[in-house]
C-alpha positions in Angstrom: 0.0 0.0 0.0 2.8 2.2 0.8 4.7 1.4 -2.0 1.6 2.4 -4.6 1.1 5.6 -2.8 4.6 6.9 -3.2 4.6 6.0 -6.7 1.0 7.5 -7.1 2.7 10.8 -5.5 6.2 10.2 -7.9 4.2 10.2 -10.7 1.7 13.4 -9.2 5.1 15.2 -8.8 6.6 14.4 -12.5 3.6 15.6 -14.7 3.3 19.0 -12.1 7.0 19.1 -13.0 6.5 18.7 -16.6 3.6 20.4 -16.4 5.5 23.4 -15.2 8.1 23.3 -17.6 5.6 23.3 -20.7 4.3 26.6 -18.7 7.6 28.0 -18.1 8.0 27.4 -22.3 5.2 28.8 -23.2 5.8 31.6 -21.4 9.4 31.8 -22.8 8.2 31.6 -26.5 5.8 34.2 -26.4 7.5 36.4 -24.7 10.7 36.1 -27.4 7.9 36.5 -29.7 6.6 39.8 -28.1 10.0 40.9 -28.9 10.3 39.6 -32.3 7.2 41.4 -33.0 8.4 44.7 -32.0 11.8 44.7 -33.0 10.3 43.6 -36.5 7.5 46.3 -36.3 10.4 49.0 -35.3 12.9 48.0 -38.3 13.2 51.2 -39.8 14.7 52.3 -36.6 17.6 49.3 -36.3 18.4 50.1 -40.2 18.7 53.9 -39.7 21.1 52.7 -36.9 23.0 50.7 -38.4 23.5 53.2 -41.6 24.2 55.7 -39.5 27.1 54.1 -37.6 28.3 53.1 -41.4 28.5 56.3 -42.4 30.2 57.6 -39.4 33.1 54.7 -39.5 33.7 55.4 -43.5 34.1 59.1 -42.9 36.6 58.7 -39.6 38.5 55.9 -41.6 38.6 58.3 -44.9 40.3 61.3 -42.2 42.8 58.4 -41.2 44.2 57.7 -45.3 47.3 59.2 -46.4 45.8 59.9 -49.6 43.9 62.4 -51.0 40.1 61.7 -50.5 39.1 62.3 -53.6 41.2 59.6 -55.1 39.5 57.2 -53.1 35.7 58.4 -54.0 36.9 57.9 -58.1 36.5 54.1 -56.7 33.6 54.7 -54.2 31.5 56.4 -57.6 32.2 53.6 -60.0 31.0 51.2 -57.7 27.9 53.4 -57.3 26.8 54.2 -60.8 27.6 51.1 -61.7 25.4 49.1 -59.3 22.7 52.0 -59.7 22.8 52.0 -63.0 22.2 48.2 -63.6 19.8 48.0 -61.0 17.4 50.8 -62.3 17.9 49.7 -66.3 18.2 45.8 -65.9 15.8 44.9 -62.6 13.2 47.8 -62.5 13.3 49.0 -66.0 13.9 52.6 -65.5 15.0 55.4 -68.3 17.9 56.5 -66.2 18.3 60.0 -68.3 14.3 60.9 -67.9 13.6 63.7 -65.6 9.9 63.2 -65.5 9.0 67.1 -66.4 11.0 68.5 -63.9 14.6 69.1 -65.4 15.5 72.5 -63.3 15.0 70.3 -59.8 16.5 67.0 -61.6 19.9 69.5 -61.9 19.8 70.7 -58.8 19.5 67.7 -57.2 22.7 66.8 -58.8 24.5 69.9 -58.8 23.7 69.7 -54.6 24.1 66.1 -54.1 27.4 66.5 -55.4 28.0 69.9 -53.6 27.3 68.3 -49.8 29.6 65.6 -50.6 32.7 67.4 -51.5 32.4 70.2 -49.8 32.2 67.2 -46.4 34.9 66.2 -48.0 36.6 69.4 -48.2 35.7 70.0 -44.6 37.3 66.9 -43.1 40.3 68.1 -44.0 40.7 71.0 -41.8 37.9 70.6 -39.0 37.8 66.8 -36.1 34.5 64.9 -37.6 32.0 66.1 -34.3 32.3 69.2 -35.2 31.7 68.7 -38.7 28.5 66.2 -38.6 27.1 68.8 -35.6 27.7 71.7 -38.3 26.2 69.4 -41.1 22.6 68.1 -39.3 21.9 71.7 -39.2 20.4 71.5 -42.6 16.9 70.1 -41.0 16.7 73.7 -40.2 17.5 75.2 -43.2 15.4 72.8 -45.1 12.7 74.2 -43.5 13.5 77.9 -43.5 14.2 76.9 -47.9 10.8 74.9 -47.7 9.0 78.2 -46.5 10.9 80.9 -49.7 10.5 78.4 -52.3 7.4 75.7 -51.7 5.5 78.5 -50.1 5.1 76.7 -46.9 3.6 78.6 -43.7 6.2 80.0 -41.2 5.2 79.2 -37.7 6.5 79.9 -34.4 8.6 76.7 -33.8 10.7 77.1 -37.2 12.2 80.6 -35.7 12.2 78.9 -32.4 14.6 76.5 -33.8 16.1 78.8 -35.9 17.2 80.9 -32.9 18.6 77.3 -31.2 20.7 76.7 -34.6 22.3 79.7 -34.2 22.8 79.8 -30.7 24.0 75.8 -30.9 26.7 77.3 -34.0 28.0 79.8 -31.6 29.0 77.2 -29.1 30.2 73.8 -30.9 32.4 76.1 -33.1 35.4 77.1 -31.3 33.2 79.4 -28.4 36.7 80.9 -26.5 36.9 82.9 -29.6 33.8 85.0 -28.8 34.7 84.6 -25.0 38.2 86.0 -26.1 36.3 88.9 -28.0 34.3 90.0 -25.4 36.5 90.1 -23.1 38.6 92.7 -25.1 35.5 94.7 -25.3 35.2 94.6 -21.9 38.5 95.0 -20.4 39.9 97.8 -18.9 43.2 100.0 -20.3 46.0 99.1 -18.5 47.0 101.3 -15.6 49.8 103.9 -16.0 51.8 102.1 -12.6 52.3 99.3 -14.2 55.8 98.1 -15.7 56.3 96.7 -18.7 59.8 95.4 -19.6 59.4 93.9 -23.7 62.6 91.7 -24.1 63.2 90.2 -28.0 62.9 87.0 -26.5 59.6 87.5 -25.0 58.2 89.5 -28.7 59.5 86.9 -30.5 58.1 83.8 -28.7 54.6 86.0 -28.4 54.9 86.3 -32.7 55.1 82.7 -32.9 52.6 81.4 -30.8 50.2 84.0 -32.9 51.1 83.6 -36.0 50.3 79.7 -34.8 47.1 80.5 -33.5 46.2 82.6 -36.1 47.3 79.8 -38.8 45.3 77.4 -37.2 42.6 79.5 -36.3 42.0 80.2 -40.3 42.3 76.2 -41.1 39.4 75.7 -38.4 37.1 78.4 -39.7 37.8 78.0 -43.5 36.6 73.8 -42.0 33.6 75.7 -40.3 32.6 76.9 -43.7 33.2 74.0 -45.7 30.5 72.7 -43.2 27.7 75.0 -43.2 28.1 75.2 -47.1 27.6 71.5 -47.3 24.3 71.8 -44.8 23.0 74.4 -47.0 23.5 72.0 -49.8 22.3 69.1 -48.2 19.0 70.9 -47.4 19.1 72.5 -51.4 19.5 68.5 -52.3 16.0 68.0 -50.1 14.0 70.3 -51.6 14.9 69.3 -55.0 14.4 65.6 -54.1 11.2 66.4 -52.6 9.7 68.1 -55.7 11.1 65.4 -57.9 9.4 62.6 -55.6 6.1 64.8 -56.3 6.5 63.4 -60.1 7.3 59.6 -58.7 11.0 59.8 -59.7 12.4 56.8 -58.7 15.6 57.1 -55.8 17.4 54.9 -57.6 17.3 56.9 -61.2 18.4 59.9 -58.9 21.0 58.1 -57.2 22.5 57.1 -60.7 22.2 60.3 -61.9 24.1 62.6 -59.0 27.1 59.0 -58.9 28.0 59.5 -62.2 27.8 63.4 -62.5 30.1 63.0 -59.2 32.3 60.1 -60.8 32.4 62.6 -63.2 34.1 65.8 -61.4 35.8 63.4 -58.9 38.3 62.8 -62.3 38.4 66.3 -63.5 39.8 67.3 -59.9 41.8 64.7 -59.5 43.5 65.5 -63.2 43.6 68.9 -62.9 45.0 69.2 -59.2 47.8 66.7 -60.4 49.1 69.3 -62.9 50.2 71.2 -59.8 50.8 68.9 -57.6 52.3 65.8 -59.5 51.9 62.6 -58.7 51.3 58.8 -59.2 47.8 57.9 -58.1 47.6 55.3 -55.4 46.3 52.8 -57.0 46.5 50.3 -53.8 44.7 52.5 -51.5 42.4 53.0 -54.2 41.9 49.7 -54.9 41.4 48.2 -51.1 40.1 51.2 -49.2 38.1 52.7 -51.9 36.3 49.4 -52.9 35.7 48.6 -49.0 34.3 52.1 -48.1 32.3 51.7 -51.9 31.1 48.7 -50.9 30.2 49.9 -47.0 28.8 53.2 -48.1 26.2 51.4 -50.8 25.2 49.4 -48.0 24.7 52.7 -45.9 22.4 54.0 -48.6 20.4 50.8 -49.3 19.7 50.6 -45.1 18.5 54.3 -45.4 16.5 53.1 -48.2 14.7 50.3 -46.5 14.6 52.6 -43.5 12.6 55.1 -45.1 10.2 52.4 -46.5 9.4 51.0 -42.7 9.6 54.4 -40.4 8.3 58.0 -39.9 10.8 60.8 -42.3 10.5 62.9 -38.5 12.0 59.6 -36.7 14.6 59.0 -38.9 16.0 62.6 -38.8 16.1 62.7 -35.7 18.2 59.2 -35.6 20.7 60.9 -37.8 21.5 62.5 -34.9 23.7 60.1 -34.1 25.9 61.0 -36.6 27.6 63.2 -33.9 27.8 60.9 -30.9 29.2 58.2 -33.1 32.4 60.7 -34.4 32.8 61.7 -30.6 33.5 58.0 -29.7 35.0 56.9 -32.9 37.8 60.1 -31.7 38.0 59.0 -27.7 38.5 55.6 -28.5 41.3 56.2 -31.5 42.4 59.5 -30.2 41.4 60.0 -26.9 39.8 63.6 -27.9 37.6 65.0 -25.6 35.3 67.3 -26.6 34.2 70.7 -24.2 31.1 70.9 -22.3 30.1 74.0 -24.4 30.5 72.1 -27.5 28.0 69.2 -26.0 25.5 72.0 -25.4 26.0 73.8 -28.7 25.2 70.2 -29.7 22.3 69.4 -27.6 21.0 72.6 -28.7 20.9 71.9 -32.7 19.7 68.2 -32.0 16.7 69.8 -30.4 16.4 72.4 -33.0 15.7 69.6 -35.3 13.6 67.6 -33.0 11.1 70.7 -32.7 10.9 71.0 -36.4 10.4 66.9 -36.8 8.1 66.0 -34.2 6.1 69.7 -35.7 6.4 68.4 -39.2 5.1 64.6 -37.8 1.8 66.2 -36.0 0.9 68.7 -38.8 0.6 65.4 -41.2 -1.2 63.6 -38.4 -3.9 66.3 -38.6 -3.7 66.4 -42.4 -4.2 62.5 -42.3 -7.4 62.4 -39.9 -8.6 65.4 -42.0 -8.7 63.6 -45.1 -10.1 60.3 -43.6 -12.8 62.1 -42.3 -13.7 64.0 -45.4 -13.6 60.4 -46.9 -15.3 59.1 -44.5 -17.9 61.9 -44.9 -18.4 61.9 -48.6 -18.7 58.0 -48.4 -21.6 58.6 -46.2 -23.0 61.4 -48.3 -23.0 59.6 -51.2 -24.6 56.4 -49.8 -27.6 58.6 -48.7 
């Protein structure tokens, strides 16, 4: 009797065991599955990531070469044309020269496409790379202000609001101890007549150095500043003229094509014409290795932002681009050990939230549009069934 009621109670205890188990599956499974779900319904997010980060690493490792960059992006547009080329004539059957009515905007967006690229280009010679990607995502801002001259759109408060912020952000990320330093001479004092100077030719001569240095490489770092806001200002040029050529169903791919081989293009002209001054053998290695690898890692870059754009909000992904700037100041700590200012972090902060107003704005203004037109739909369904 004993005997059959501890195996009665084994056998109670094994199935509540298994029992459990199936349970602690289940559980398990749909809870990886919760997951699954969102990460899948949140993939535009994970590909902006990732493109971001892409971009970031190609432009710190084209600052590390010890070749000119423009060598390297002869490669880097070959391998761009050419894959956009065959994709838009062989797969989706595009005409890659039409410009669907709209030739004035299908130029620009060429002319600026290229312009943002080597003017970036220009500016990572002279300027670290957080300064130049904070300088660059200012051009959500001056998309906007562009969007209100030439598409007519209505100025609101929160586009001078962010204006203002851009400004104020510049100010700081850009070198701020010069406007400290010119204050301060406005402010200070003449000296008094007690005190003593003694000038030795020592002391004058060290003191023309150091500011002939300073001055030197005070010019490099601003004539970097403006490589930087002129390739904003193209970037956000290169929107507007995307935007109205999207309005005609131009496909990305014909436009990518289009501004790669224009660039391809110009990329040889400079490079023949600057070797007439400057000769020299091109570097064909470096060309071949790093130029096919950051090709091959840019493409993938675009194609991310591609499917990116297909799966999440044009607001969310801007603001993702954001990145773009904590990515170079940890790509330069952990290479360099560069540390940037607190001022520059706020100047920062400042132009990331610039262009968070304008993008969470610009998302609720087409959330109203949206419910606006579904209810007018929704009406005139109703009207006409009556």
């Amino acid at each position: 009797m004993n005997k059959e009621q501890q195996q009665i109670s084994l056998n109670t205890i094994s199935s509540d065991c298994i029992e459990k188990n199936q349970n602690n599956e289940k559980v398990l499974s749909s809870f990886m599955a919760i997951i699954y779900r969102r990460l899948h319904e949140h993939s535009g997010v994970w590909y902006m990531l990732t493109a971001t980060f892409i971009f970031a690493c190609c432009s710190f490792a084209l600052k590390l070469m010890p070749v000119d960059m423009f060598d390297i992006m002869i490669v880097r547009f070959s391998i761009h044309s050419i894959v956009f080329g065959i994709f838009a004539t062989f797969y989706k059957h595009y005409n890659v020269f039409d410009t669907n009515g709209q030739p004035l905007a299908c130029i620009l967006n060429i002319l600026m496409s290229i312009g943002t690229n080597f003017t970036y280009l220009a500016a990572l010679y002279f300027i670290p790379l957080s300064d130049l990607n904070t300088i660059r995502y200012t051009y959500i801002v001056w998309a906007a202000i562009l969007s209100i001259i030439f598409l007519k759109e209505r100025f609101r408060i929160v586009n001078g609001i962010s204006l203002f912020l851009t400004i104020l952000g510049l100010i700081l990320a850009t070198k701020p101890h010069f406007f400290i330093k010119t204050l301060g001479h406005i402010f200070d004092r003449a000296p008094s007549s007690s005190s003593i100077l003694i000038p030795t030719t020592t002391t004058t001569l060290t003191t023309t150095i150091v500011a002939t240095t300073m001055t030197s490489s005070s010019y490099y770092y601003y004539l970097g500043i403006g490589f930087a806001f002129l390739s904003a200002l193209a970037k956000a040029t290169q929107l507007i003229a995307r935007k109205q050529l999207l309005t005609t169903k131009q496909p990305h791919s014909v436009m990518n094509f289009q501004y790669t081989s224009v660039a391809l293009l110009a990329s040889l002209i400079y490079s023949i014409i600057r070797r007439f001054w400057q000769p020299e053998p091109y570097p064909w290695k470096w060309m071949g290795i790093a130029g096919s690898i950051i090709g091959f890692f840019r493409l993938l870059s675009v194609i991310l932002f591609a499917k990116a754009l297909k799966r999440e909000n044009v607001q969310v992904i801007a603001i993702i681009a954001s990145l773009d700037i904590v990515f170079a100041v940890l790509l330069q700590y952990i290479f360099f050990r560069q540390t940037k200012s607190l001022i520059f972090y706020l100047g920062a902060s400042l132009i990331v939230i610039s262009a968070i107003m304008l993008s969470v704005d610009r998302h609720s203004t087409n959330e109203q549009k949206r419910k606006t037109q579904i209810n007018h739909d929704g009406n005139h369904q109703i009207n006409n069934n009556v």
